[in-house]
KOLTOR-273197 format. One line per field, with one value per residue (C-alpha): x, y, z. Coordinates in pm, 1 decimal. Layout:
<gukols>
u <- X ...
v <- Y ...
w <- Z ...
</gukols>
This chain:
<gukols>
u <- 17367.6 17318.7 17642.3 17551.1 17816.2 17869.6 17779.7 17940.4 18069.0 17885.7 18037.9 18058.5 18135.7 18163.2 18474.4 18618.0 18991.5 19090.5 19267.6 19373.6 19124.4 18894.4 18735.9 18707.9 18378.6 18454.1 18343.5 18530.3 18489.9 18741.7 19110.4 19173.6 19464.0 19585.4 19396.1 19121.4 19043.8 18689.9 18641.0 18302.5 18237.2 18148.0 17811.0 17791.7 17873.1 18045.7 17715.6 17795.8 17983.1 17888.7 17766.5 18094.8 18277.9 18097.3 18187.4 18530.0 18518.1 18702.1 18948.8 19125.6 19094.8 18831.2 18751.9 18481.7 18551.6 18323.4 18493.1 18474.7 18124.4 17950.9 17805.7 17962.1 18290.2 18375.5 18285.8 18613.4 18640.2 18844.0 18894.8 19246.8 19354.0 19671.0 19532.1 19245.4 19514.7 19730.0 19457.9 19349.7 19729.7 19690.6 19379.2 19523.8 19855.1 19647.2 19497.3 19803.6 19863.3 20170.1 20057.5 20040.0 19705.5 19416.6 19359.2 18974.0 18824.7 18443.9 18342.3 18491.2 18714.6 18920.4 19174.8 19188.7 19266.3 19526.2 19676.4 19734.2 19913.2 20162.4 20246.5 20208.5 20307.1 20010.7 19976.9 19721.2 19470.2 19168.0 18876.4 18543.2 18359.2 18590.3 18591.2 18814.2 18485.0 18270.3 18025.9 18018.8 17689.6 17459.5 17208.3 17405.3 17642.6 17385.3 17222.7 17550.2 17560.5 17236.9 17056.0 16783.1 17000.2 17035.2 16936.4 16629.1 16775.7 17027.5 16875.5 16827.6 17188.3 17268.9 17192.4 17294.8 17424.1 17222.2 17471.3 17483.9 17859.2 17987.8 18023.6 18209.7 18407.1 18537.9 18685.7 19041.1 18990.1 18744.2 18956.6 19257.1 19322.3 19246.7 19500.0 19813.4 20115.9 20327.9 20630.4 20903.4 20922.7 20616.5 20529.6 20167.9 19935.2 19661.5 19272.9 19009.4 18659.9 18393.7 18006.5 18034.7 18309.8 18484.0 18504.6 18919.6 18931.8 19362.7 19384.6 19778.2 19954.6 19584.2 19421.6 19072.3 18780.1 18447.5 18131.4 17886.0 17610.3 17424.6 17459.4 17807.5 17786.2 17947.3 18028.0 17661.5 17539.4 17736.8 17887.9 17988.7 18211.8 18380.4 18449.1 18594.4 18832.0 18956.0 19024.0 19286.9 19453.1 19507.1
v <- 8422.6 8656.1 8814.6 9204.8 9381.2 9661.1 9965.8 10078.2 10425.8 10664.2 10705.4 11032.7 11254.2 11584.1 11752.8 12070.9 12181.7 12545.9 12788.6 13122.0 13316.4 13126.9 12767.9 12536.6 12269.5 11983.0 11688.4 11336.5 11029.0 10851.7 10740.0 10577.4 10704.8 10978.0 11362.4 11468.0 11869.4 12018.8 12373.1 12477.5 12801.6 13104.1 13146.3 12724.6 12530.7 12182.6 11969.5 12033.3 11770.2 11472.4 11261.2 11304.1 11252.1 10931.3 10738.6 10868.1 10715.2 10388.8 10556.7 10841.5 11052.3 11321.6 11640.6 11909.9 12204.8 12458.4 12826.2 13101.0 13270.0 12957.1 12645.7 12577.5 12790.0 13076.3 13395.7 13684.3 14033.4 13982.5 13702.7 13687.8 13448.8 13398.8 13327.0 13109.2 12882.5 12839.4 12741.3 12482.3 12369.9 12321.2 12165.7 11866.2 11838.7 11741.2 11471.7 11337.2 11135.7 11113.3 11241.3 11546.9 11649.9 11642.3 12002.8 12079.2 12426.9 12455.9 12775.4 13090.7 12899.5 12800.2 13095.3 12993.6 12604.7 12718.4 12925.0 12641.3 12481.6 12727.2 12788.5 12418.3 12087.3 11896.7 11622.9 11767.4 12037.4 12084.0 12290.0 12272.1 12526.6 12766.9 13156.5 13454.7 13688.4 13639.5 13864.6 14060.3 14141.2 13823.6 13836.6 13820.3 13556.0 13302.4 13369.0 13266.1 12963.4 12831.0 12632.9 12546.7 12324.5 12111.0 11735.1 11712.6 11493.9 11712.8 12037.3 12038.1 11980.8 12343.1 12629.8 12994.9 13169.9 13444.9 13705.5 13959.1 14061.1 13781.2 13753.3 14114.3 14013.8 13708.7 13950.8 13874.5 13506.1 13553.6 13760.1 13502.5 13384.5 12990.9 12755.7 13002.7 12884.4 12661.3 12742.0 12512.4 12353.7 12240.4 11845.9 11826.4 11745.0 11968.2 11913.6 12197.6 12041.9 12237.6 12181.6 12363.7 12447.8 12830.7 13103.1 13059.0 12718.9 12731.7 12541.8 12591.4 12288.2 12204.9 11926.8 11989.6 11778.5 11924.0 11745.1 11885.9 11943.0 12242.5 12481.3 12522.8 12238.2 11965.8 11743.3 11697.6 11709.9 11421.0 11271.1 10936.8 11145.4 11339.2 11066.1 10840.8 11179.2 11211.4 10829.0 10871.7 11153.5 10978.5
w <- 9694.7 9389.9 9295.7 9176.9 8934.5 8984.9 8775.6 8456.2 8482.9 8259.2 7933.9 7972.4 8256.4 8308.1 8445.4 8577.9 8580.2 8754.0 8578.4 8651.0 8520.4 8621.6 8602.1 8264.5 8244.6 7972.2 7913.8 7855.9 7767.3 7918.5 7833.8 7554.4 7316.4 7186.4 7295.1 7075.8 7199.3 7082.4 7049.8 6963.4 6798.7 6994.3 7114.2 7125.4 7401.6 7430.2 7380.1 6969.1 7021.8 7192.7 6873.8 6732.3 7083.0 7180.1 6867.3 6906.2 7276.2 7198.0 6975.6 7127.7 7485.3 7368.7 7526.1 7450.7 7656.1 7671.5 7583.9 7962.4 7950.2 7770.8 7928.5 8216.0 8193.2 8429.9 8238.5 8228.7 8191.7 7866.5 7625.9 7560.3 7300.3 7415.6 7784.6 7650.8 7445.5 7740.8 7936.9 7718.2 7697.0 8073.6 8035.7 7790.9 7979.1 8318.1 8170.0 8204.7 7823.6 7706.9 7323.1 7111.2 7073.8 6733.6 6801.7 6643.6 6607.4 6476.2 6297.9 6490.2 6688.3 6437.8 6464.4 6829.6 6752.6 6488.4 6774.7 6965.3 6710.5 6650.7 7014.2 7166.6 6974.3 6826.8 6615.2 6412.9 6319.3 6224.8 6121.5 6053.3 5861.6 5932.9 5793.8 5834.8 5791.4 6054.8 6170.2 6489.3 6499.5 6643.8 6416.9 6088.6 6311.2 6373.0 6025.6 5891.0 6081.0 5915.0 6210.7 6013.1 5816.8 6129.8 6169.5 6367.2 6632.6 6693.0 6681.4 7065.9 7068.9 6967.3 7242.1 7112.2 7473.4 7525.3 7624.0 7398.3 7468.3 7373.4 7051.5 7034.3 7304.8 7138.6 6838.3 6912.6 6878.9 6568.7 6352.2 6449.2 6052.1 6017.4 5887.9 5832.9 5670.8 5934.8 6078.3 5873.3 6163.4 6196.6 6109.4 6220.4 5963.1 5870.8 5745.0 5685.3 5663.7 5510.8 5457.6 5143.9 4901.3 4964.1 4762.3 4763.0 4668.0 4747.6 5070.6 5054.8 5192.8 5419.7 5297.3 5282.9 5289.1 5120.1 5293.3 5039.2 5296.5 5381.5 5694.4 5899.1 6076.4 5919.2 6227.6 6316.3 5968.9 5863.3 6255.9 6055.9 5820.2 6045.0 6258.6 5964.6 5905.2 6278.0 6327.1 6026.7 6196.2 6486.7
</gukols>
């Protein structure tokens, strides 16, 4: 008789958890340590980042969520960011891992991931190309954002939503300063990655990690990097 294994679950599977305002879509990549949460920027969804996630895989639990009104997620009639932090509180205490979170914010979401950190206890933050001056208007947004600077491979990787709300109604969470100075109670550690050096070159008390590659997309730009810098964190 020929024995038959059975299948190997996927490596990564996609996942919905209900909040009030609506449902969350994320993706995960199974168990496997300490809570890695992805935020992508606004006007991205959670496919941004799935290079980094799957070499993460054997390292840590990792979740890409997609923000309400992209991908997958449950559009709202308001973006709160209080509401929207909460949620994704909820989101990483269901999973059910008994460790503070590496909270990550990409681009304009890093106001929102540096929300969560001073209202839930993390174990670290971090940002990636982050900016306190984003625009509101799409065009000069996604101009900012420099697609063209994008690895081939993953250019397919990065879908613009098409709503053209959006981005205005994601102003709250956009003009949410990055990387504020701690409470003095605060112990997590904290890392701003950039693609390029800033104009203020004072990262406070933040370490910061300069990538010295083009565009504002320094996890896909160089995945191996960022990996490298999220493995020490954890």
């Amino acid at each position: 008789m020929v024995m038959i294994e059975p299948p190997l679950p996927p490596v990564r599977s996609t996942e919905e958890w209900p909040a009030r305002g609506g449902v969350w879509t994320y993706d995960t990549w199974g168990r496997h340590g300490r809570p890695v949460l992805l935020i992508p920027a606004v006007l991205f969804d959670r496919v941004t980042w799935w290079p980094a996630a799957a070499d993460l895989r054997p390292h840590a639990t990792v979740v890409a969520a997609d923000l309400p009104g992209h991908g997958g997620s449950d559009p709202r009639l308001r973006y709160e960011p209080d509401e929207l932090v909460d949620d994704l509180a909820g989101l990483i205490a269901a999973l059910d891992v008994p460790l503070a979170p590496i909270v990550v914010g990409h681009g304009s979401s890093a106001g929102l991931a540096t929300l969560f950190a001073t209202r839930y206890a993390v174990h670290a933050l971090v940002t990636v190309d982050a900016d306190d001056s984003f625009a509101l208007d799409r065009d000069r947004y996604l101009q900012t954002m420099n697609l063209d600077a994008l690895p081939a491979p993953y250019r397919n990787l990065v879908d613009v939503a098409d709503e053209p709300r959006l981005l205005r109604d994601y102003a709250a969470c956009i003009r949410i300063r990055p990387h504020p100075d701690p409470p003095s109670t605060a112990r997590h550690a904290r890392l701003a990655i950039r693609s390029r050096p800033p104009a203020d070159p004072d990262p406070g008390d933040c370490r910061m990690n300069i990538y010295d590659v083009p565009g504002r997309f320094a996890h896909l730009i160089d995945v191996d990097r960022f990996v490298c810098d999220i493995k020490r964190l954890l």
